[in-house]
C-alpha positions as CSV (number, residue, x, y, z in Angstrom):
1,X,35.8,-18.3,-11.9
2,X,31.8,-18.0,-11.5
3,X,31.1,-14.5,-11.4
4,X,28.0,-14.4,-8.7
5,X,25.4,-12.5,-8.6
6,X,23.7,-10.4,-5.5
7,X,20.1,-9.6,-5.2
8,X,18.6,-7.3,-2.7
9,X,15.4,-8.7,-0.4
10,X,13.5,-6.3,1.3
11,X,9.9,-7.5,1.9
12,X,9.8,-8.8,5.4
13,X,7.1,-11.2,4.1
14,X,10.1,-12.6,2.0
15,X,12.6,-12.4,4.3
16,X,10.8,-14.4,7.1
17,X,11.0,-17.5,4.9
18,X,14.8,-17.2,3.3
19,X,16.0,-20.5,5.2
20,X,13.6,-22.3,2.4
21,X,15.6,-20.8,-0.2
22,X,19.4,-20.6,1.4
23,X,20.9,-23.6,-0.8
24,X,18.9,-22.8,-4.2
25,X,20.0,-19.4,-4.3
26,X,23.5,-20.8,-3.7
27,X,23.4,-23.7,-6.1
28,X,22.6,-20.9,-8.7
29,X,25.6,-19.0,-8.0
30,X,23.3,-15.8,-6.2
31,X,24.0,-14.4,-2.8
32,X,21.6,-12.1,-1.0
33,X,21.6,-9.7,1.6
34,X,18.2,-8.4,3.4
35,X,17.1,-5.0,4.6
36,X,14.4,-5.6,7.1
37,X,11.4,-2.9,7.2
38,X,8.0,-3.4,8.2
39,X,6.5,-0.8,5.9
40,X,9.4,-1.1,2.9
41,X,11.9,1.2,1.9
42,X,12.2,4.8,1.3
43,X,14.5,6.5,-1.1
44,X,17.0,7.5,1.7
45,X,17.1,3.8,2.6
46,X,18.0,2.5,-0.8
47,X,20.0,5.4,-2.2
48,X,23.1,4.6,-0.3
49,X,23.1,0.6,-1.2
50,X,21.0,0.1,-4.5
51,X,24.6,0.1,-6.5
52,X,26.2,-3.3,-4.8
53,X,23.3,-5.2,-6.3
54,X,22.1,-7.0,-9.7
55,X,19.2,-7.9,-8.9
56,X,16.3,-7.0,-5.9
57,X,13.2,-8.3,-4.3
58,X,11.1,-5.8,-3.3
59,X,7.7,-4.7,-1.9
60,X,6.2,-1.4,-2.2
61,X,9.8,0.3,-1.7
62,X,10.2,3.7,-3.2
63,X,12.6,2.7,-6.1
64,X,12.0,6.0,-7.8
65,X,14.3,7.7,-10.7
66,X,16.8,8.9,-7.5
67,X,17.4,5.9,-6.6
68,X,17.4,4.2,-10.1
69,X,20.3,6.5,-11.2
70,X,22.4,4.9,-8.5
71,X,21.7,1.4,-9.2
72,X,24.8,0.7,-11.0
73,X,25.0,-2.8,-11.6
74,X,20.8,-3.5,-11.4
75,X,18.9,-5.6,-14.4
76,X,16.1,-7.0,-12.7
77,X,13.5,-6.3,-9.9
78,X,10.9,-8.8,-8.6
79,X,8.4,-7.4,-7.1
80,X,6.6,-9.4,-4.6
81,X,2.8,-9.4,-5.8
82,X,1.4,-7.8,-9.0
83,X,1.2,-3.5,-8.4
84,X,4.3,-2.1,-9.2
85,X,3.4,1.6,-9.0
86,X,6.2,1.9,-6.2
87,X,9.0,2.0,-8.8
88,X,9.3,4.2,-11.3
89,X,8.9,1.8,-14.5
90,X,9.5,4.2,-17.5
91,X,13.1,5.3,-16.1
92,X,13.9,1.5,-15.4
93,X,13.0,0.7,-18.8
94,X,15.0,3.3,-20.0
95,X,18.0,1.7,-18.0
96,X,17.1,-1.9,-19.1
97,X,16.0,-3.0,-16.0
98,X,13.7,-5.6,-16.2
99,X,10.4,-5.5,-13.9
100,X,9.2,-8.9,-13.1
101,X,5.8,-9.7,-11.0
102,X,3.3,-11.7,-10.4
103,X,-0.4,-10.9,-11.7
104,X,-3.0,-12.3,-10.4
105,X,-1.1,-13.2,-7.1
106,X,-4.0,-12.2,-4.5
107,X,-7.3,-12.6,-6.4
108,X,-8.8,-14.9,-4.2
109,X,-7.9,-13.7,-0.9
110,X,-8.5,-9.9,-1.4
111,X,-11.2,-10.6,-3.3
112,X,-12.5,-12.5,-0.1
113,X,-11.2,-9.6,2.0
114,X,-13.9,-7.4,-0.3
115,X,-16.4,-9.7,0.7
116,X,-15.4,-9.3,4.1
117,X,-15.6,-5.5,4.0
118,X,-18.8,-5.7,2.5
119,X,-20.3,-8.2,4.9
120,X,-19.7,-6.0,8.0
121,X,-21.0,-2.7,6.6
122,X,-24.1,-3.9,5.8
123,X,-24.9,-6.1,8.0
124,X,-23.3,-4.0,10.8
125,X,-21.2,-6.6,12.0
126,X,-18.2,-4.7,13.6
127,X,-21.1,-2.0,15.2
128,X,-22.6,-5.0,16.8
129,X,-20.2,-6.8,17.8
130,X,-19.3,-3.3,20.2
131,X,-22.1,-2.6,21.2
132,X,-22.2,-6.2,22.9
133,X,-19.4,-5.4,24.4
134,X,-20.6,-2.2,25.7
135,X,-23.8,-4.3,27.1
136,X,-25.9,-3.1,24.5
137,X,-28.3,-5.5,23.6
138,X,-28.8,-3.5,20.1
139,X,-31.1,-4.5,16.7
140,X,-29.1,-2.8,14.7
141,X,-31.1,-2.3,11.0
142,X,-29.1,-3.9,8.2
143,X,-29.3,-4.3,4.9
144,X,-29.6,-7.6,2.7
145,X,-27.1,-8.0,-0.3
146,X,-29.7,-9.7,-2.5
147,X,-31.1,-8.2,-5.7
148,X,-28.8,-5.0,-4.7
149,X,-26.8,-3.2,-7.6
150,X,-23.2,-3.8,-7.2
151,X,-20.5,-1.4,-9.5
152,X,-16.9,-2.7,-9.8
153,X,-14.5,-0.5,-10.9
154,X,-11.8,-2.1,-12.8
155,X,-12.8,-5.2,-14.1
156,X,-9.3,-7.5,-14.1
157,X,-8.3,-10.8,-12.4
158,X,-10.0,-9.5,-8.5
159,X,-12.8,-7.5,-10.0
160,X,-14.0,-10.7,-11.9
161,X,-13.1,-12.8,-8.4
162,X,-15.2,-10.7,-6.9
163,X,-18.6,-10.6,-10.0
164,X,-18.1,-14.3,-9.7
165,X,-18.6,-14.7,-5.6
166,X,-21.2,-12.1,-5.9
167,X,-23.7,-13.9,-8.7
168,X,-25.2,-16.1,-6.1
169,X,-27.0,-12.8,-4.9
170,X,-28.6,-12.2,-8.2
171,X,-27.4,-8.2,-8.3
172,X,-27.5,-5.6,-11.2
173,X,-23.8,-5.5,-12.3
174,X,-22.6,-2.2,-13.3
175,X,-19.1,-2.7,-14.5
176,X,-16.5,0.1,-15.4
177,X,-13.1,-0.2,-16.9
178,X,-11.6,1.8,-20.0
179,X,-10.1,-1.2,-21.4
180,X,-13.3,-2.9,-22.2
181,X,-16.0,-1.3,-25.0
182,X,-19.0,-3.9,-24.9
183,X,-22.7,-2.8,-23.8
184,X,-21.8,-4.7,-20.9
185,X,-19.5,-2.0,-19.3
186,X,-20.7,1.7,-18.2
187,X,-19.1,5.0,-17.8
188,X,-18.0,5.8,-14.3
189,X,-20.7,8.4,-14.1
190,X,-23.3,6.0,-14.8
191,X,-21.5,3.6,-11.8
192,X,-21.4,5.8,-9.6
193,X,-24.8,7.1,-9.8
194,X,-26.6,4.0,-10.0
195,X,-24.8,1.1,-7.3
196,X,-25.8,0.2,-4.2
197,X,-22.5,-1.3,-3.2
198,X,-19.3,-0.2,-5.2
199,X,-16.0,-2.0,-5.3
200,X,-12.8,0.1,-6.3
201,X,-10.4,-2.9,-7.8
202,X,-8.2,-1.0,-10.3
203,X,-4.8,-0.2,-10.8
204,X,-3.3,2.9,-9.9
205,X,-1.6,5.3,-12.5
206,X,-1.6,8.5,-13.7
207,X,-5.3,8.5,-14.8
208,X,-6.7,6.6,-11.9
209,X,-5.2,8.7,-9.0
210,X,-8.4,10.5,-7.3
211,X,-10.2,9.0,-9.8
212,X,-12.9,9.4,-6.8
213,X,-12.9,12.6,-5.2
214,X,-15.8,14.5,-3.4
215,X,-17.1,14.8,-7.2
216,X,-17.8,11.5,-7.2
217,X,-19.3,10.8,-3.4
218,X,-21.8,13.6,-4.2
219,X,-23.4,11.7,-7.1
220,X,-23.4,8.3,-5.3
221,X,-26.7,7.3,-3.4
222,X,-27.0,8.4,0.3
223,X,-26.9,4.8,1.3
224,X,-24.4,3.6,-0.8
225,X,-21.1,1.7,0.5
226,X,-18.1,2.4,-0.6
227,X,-15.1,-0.5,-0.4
228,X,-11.4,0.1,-1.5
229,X,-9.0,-3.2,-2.0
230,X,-6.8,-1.8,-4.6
231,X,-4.7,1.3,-3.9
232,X,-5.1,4.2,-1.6
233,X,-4.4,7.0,-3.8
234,X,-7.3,5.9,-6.0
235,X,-9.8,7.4,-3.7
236,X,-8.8,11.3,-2.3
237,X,-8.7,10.1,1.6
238,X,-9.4,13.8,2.6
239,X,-12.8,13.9,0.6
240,X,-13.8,10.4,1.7
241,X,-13.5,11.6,5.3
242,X,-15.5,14.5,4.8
243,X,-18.2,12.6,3.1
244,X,-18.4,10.0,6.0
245,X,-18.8,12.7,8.4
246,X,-21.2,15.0,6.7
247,X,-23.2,10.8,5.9
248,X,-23.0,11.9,2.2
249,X,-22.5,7.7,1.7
250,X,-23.6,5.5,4.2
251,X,-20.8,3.9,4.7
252,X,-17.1,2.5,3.4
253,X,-14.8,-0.2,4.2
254,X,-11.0,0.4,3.4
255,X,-8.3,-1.4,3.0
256,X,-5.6,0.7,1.4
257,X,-4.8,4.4,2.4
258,X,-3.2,7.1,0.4
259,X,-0.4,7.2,3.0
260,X,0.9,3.6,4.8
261,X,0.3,3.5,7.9
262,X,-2.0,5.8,8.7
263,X,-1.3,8.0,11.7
264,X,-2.3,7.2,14.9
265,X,-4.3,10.5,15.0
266,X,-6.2,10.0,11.8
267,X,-9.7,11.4,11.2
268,X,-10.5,7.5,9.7
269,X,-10.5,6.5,13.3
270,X,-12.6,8.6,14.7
271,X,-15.6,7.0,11.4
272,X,-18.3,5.4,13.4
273,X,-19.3,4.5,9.5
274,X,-15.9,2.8,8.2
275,X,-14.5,-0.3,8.8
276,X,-10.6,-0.2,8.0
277,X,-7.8,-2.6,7.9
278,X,-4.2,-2.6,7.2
279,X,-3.1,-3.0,3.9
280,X,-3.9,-6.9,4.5
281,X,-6.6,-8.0,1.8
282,X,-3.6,-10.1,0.5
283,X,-2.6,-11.6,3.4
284,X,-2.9,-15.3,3.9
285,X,-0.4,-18.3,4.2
286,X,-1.4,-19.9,0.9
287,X,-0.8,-16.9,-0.9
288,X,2.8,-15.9,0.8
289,X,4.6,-19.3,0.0
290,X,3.1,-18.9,-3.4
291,X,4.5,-15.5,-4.1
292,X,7.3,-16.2,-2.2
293,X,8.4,-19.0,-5.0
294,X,7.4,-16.7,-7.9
295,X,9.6,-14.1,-6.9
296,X,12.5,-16.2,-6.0
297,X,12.3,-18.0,-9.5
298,X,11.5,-14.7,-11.4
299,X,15.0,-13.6,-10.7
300,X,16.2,-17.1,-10.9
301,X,14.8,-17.2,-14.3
302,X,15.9,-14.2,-15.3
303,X,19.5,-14.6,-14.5
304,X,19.8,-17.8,-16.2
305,X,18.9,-16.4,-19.2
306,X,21.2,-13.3,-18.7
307,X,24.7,-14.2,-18.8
């Protein structure tokens, strides 16, 4: 007899598309069973099922140690896109669970996103816009992109996207990223102090949580933007507020928050000066059915390998 195998599927994003998978899941000898969320899964959700499962597709679920230490019969997890700082990776390697993604997944549309962002702060798009619909009939000051001096912080598959797009402006680059040591590359400090427009594109970890706090906003120039398409947690939301209010920065456009979604009541909203949106930088139909099929066949893969 075949001993199947069950997986898991949690991200709605996934889950809306499981007819195109129905009959290759079967002919591979895997069932599935879905837990619809719109924000993803806390602990409490998963603690209670995680052990009926070999195998789970996830989004930014809270698959911490708790939850690890019930998961019985788990060996892999696909997570749908590339950050995986939802789970709790060292205590899953230390249970031989496998973490499968997919890097690079959204460089082109949140890098476009960024572009976006940037776009409507400086050239005061979104102020405009409401002010027509106000009846103002506003000239609104902008600023022009060209010659300005751009800092990306973390330099991987988006913040490269993002140099390349950029180039036709002819900026000053000020890139920062501990992994690379060229002449190329500054410290943050130097960043910080120096761009015009900076872009927040690294991972989160231990030693990139707050890695800009009210320290930081301080040294940046009075009319410098601020844009964040990587992880909420990466920027302390509470200093960022207080630094739009008090016009520290000129402005920032943000798409990720330290805590998803934000509350209805959240200072953010009342920011004539920020330009927010929600968690969507990655968010176009190109880039679901892609990620769709990489996370299907990452456990697909997997499993044929483990017997």
């Amino acid at each position: 007899m075949i001993n199947k195998k069950k997986i898991l599927i949690t991200w709605r994003l996934m889950i809306d598309y499981m007819n195109n998978y129905e009959s290759l899941l079967h002919k591979n000898n895997l069932t599935y069973d879905v837990i619809y969320k719109k924000q993803g899964l806390g602990e409490k959700d998963l603690i209670n099922v995680i052990h009926k499962y070999d195998g789970i597709i996830c989004g930014d679920d809270e698959i911490n140690k708790n939850v690890l230490k019930k998961a019985k019969k788990l060996k892999v997890i696909s997570k749908w896109g590339s950050g995986i700082d939802s789970i709790d990776s060292y205590y899953a390697k230390q249970k031989n669970i496998k973490i499968l993604n997919s890097p690079g997944a959204f460089t082109e549309p949140v890098a476009q996103h960024a572009m976006g962002l940037m776009l409507s702060l400086t050239r005061n798009i979104v102020a405009n816009h409401l002010d027509l619909k106000k009846g103002i009939w506003s000239k609104r000051i902008n600023q022009n992109i060209y010659k300005k001096k751009i800092g990306i912080i973390g330099f991987g598959k988006i913040g490269k996207e993002i140099k390349k797009i950029l180039e036709i402006f002819s900026p000053k680059f000020y890139l920062c990223d501990k992994k690379y040591k060229s002449k190329n590359f500054v410290s943050k400090d130097v960043l910080i102090k120096n761009a015009d427009i900076i872009f927040v594109c690294c991972d989160l970890n231990p030693t990139s949580k707050h890695l800009i706090g009210m320290r930081e906003l301080k040294k940046m120039k009075k009319n410098a933007f601020l844009i964040n398409i990587s992880r909420g947690a990466i920027i302390k939301n509470i200093d960022l507020i207080k630094a739009l209010k008090r016009n520290i920065i000129s402005g920032a456009g943000i798409d990720v928050f330290e805590k998803e979604p934000i509350l209805k009541n959240s200072e953010f909203l009342k920011l004539s000066n920020c330009i927010l949106s929600s968690h969507n930088a990655f968010n176009s139909e190109d880039a679901i059915i892609n990620i769709n099929n990489k996370s299907i066949y990452n456990i697909l893969n997997f499993f044929k390998i483990y017997k």
